[in-house]
C-alpha positions as CSV (number, residue, x, y, z in Angstrom):
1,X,73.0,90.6,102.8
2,X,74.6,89.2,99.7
3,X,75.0,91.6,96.2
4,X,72.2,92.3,93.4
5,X,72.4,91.1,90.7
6,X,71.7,94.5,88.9
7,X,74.6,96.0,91.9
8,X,77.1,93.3,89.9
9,X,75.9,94.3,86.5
10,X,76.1,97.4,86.6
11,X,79.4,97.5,88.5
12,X,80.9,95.4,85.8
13,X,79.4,97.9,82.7
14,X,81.2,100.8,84.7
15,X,84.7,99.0,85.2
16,X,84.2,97.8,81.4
17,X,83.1,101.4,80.8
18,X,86.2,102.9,82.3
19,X,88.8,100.8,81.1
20,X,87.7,101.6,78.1
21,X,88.4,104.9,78.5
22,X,91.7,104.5,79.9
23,X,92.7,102.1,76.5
24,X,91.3,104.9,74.0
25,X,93.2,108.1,75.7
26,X,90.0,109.4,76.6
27,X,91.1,111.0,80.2
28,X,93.8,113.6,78.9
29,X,95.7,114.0,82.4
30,X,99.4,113.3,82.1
31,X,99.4,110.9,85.4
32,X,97.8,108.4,83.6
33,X,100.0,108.5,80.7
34,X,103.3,108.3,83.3
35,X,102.0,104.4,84.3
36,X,99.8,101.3,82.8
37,X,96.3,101.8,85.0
38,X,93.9,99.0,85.1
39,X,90.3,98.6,87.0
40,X,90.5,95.2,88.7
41,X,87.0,95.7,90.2
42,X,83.9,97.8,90.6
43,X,81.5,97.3,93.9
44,X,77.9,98.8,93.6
45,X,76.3,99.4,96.6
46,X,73.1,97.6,96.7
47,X,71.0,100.7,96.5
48,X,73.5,101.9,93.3
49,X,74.6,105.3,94.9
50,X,77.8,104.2,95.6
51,X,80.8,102.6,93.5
52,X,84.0,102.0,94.3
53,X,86.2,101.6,91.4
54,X,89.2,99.5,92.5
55,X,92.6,100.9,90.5
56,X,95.6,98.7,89.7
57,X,98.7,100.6,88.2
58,X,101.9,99.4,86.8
59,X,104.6,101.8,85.8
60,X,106.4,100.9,82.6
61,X,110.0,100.7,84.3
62,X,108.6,97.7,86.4
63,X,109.2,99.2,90.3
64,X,106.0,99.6,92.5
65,X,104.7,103.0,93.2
66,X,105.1,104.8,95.8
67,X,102.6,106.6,98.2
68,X,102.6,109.8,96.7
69,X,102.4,108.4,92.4
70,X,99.3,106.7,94.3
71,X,97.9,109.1,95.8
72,X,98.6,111.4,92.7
73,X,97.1,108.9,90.4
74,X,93.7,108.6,92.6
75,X,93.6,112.8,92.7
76,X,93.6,112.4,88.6
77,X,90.4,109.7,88.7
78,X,89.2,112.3,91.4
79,X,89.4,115.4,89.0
80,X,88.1,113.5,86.4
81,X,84.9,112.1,87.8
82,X,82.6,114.0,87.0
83,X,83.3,113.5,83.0
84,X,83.7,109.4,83.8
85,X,80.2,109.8,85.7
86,X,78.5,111.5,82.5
87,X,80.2,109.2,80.1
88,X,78.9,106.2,82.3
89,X,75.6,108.4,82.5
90,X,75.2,108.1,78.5
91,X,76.2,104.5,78.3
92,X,74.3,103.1,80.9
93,X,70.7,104.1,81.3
94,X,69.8,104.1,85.3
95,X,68.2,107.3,86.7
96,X,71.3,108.1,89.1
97,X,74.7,107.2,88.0
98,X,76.6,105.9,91.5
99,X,79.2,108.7,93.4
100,X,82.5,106.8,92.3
101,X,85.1,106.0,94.8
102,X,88.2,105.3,93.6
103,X,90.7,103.0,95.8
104,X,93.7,100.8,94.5
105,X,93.8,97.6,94.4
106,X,96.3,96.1,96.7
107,X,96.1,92.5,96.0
108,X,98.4,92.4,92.6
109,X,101.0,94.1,94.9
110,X,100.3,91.6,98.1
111,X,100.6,88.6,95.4
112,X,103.7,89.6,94.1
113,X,105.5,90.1,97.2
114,X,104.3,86.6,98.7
115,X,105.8,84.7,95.4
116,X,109.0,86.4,96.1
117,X,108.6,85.0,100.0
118,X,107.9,81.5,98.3
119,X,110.5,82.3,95.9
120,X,113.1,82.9,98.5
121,X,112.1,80.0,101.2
122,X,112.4,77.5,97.8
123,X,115.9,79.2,97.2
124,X,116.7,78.6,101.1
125,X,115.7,75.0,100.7
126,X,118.0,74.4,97.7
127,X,120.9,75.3,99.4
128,X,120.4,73.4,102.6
129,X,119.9,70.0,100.7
């Protein structure tokens, strides 16, 4: 069964909803002052009780992060749900805002290390011609 068309609306007024926050300082915890945190994505179950929020994070000296900033990072969007769920709440008006799950995004980091692959096999064909 394909999505709704209220499931994709409503999953992109959340992700709009939440970056939103994250640009104006609204969530106060310090891990997500430490890195550049993005929502890629928001997927609405087709009955709306479910969301899962799909996190991208950069960290301002330009390495990946590892497990553990990750996993810290998620427990901050974790502790903060239930104020994101109320602010959502007041924003949006549906009768039952959706639990949020929140899950990075591993695409930006699967893209970058395939253009360095491509990057390197180019570099390894310059220097057998």
């Amino acid at each position: 069964m394909g999505k709704s068309h209220r499931s994709e609306r409503l999953g992109e007024e959340i992700r709009k909803i939440i970056s939103g926050m994250l640009v104006k300082g609204e969530l106060k915890d310090p891990r997500f002052s430490e890195n550049m945190i993005g929502v890629s994505g928001v997927d609405v179950t087709r009955d709306g009780s479910y969301a899962s929020v799909y996190v991208t994070c950069l960290s301002y000296s330009g390495k990946s992060l590892s497990e553990s900033e990750k996993k810290a990072i998620l427990a901050a969007f974790e502790h903060s749900q239930g104020y994101i769920r109320s602010v959502i709440g007041k924003a949006v008006k549906v009768r039952y805002v959706p639990v949020l799950l929140f899950k990075f995004d591993e695409s930006f980091e699967y893209g970058a290390r395939m253009d360095r692959i491509l990057d390197e096999i180019k570099k390894n064909d310059e220097q057998v011609d």
